[in-house]
C-alpha positions in Angstrom: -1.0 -51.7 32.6 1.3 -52.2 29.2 4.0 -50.3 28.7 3.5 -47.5 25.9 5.8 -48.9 23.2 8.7 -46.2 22.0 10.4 -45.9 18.7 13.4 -44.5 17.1 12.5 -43.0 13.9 14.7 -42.9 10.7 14.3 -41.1 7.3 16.0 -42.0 4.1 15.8 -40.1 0.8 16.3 -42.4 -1.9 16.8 -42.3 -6.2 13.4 -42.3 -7.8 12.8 -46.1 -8.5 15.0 -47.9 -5.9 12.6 -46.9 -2.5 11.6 -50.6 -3.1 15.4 -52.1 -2.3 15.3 -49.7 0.1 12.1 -50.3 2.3 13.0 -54.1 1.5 16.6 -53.8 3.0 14.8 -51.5 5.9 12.5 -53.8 7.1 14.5 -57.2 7.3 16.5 -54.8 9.9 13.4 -54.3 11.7 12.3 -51.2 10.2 8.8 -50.4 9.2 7.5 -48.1 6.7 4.8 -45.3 8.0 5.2 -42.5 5.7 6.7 -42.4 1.9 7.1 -38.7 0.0 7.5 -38.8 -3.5 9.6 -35.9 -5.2 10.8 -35.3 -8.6 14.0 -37.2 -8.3 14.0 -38.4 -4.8 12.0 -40.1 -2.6 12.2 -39.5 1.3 11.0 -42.2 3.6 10.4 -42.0 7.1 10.5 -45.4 9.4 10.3 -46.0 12.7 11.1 -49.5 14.7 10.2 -49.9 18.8 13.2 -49.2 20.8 15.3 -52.4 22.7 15.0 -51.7 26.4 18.2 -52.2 27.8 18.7 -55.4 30.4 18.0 -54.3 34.3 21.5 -56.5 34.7 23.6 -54.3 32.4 22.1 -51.0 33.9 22.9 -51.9 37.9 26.2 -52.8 35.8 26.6 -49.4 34.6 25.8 -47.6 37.9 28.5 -49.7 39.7 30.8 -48.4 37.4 29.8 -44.9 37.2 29.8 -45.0 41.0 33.7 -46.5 41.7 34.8 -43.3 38.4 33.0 -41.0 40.7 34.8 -42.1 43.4 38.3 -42.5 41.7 38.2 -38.8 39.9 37.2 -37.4 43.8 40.3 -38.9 45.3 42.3 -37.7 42.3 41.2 -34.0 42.6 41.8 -33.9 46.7 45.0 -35.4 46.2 46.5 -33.0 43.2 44.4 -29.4 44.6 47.1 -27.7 45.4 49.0 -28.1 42.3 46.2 -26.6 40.3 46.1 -24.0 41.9 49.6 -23.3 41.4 49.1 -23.6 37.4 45.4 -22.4 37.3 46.9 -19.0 35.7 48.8 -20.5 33.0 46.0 -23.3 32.2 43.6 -20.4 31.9 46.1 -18.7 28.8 46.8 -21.7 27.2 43.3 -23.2 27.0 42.5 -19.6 25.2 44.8 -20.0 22.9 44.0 -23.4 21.6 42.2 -23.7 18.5 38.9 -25.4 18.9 38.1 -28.8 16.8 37.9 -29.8 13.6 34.1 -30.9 13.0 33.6 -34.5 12.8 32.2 -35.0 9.3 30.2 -37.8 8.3 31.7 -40.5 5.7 28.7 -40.6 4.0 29.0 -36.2 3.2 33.1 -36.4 2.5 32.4 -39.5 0.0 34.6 -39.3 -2.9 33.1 -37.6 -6.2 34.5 -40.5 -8.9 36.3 -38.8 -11.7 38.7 -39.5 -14.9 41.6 -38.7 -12.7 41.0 -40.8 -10.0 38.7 -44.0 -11.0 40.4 -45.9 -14.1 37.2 -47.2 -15.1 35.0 -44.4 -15.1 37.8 -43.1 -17.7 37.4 -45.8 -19.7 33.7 -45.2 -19.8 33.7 -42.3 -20.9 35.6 -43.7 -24.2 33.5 -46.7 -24.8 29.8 -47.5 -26.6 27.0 -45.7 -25.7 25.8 -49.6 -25.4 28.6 -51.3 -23.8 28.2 -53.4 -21.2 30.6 -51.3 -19.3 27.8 -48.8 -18.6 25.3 -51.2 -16.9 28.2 -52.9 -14.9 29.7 -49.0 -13.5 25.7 -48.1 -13.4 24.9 -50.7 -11.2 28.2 -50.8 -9.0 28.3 -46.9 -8.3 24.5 -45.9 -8.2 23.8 -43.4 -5.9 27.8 -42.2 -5.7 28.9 -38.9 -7.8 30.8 -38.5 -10.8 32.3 -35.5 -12.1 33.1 -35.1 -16.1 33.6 -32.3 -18.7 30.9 -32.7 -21.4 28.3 -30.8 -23.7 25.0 -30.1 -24.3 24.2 -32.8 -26.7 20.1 -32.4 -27.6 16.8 -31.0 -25.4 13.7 -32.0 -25.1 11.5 -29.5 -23.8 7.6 -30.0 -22.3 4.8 -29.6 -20.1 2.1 -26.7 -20.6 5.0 -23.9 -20.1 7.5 -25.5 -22.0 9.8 -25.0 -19.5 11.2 -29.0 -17.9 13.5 -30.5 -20.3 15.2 -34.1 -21.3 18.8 -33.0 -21.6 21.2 -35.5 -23.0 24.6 -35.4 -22.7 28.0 -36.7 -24.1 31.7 -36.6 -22.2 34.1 -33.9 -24.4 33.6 -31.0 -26.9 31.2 -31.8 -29.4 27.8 -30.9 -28.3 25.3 -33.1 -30.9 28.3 -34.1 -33.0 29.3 -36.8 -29.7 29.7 -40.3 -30.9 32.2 -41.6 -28.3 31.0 -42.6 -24.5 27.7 -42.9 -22.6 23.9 -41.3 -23.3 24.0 -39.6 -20.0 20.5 -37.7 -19.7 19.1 -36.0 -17.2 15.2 -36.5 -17.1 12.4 -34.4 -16.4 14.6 -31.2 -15.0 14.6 -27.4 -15.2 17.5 -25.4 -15.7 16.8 -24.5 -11.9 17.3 -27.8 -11.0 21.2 -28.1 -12.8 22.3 -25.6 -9.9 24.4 -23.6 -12.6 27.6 -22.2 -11.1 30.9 -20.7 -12.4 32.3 -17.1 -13.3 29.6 -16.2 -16.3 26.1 -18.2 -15.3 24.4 -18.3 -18.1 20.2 -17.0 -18.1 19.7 -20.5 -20.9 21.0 -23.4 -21.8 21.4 -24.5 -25.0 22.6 -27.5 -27.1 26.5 -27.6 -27.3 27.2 -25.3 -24.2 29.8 -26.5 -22.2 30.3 -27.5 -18.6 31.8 -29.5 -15.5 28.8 -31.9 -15.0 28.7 -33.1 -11.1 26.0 -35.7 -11.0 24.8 -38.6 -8.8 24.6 -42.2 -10.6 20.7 -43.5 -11.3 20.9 -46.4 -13.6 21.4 -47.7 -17.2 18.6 -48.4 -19.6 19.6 -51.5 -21.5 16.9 -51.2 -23.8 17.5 -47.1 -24.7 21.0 -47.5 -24.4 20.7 -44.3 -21.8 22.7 -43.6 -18.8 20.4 -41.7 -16.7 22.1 -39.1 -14.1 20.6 -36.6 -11.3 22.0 -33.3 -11.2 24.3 -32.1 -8.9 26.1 -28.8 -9.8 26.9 -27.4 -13.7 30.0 -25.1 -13.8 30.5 -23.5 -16.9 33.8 -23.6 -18.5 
């Protein structure tokens, strides 16, 4: 009779238009692709791979080992009883008192949001062409990180049968349509639901040359449009 074969699964939610380098990357690791949903700026795809059974030689290994600790820690708590009982009052207070853990967080959560203040070149960015090659080369070293920026409103483009998913495009400063300096960022295809609006006075619309804290995750550059495309993260307004 053959073994059943078992898998370990893995999802991955990916930036509309790279789940190709992604399932490419996946698979030469063994992965393979059995189910792919699209969403309106991410993808999430789900893989699976059959699991390696561990060697027979490292698992009598193991239980050797486990069996000599098992051994060791008995010894150990024969030999040192009668001091714990002597302290099993004040171990009791003190393990009450002690604070519990901090979390482990995962690197890829904590990941540094890239801003003015702390990435020299994303300051220059924000200074330079809207067609400088500065944008493709920070586009295509930082996609999928976050940057954080104070900008404007700089046009909409609303459509769809309710009117009510936009094109917003959006310039680093002040200036609202009047922006000449820094890159086209747009978001694509969004509603205002989907900016996650936050600060003291949320406003019910958005309109061109309204003001915010733009936290957004890197997509790519258009060469050809000269745009910087973005996915929203959070809009504080300011």
């Amino acid at each position: 009779m053959v073994d059943e074969i078992k898998y370990e699964y893995k999802t991955v939610q990916t930036v509309r238009g790279t789940g190709g380098l992604v399932i490419s990357k996946m698979q030469k690791d063994g992965w393979e692709l059995v189910e792919q949903l699209p969403g309106r700026l991410r993808t999430t795809l789900n893989f699976r791979r059959p699991k390696k059974p561990l060697p027979w030689r490292l698992i009598g290994v193991g239980a050797a080992v486990l069996v000599v600790l098992a051994a060791i820690i008995g010894t150990g708590v024969v030999l040192s009883g009668g001091d714990e009982e002597k302290d099993a009052s004040a171990s009791s207070t003190a393990t009450s008192e002690k604070p519990s853990a901090t979390p482990t967080v995962d690197e890829s959560t904590a990941a540094e949001v890239i801003t003015a203040q702390n990435n020299p070149e994303f300051a220059a960015l924000l200074k330079a062409d809207p067609c400088d090659e500065a944008n493709v080369n920070f586009a295509t070293k930082h996609e999928g990180q976050m940057v954080a920026f104070d900008g404007s409103v700089r046009h909409m483009a609303s459509y769809g049968d309710d009117r009510t998913r936009y094109d917003f495009l959006l310039g680093p400063g002040d200036k609202g349509s009047q922006t000449t300096d820094g890159p086209n960022f747009k978001y694509e295809d969004v509603n205002t639901g989907n900016l996650h609006l936050t600060g003291k006075q949320v406003p019910a619309t958005v309109a061109v040359g309204d003001k915010f804290r733009f936290v957004a995750e890197v997509v790519e550059f258009n060469m050809v449009q000269c745009v910087f495309r973005l996915a929203p993260v959070s809009t504080e307004t300011r």
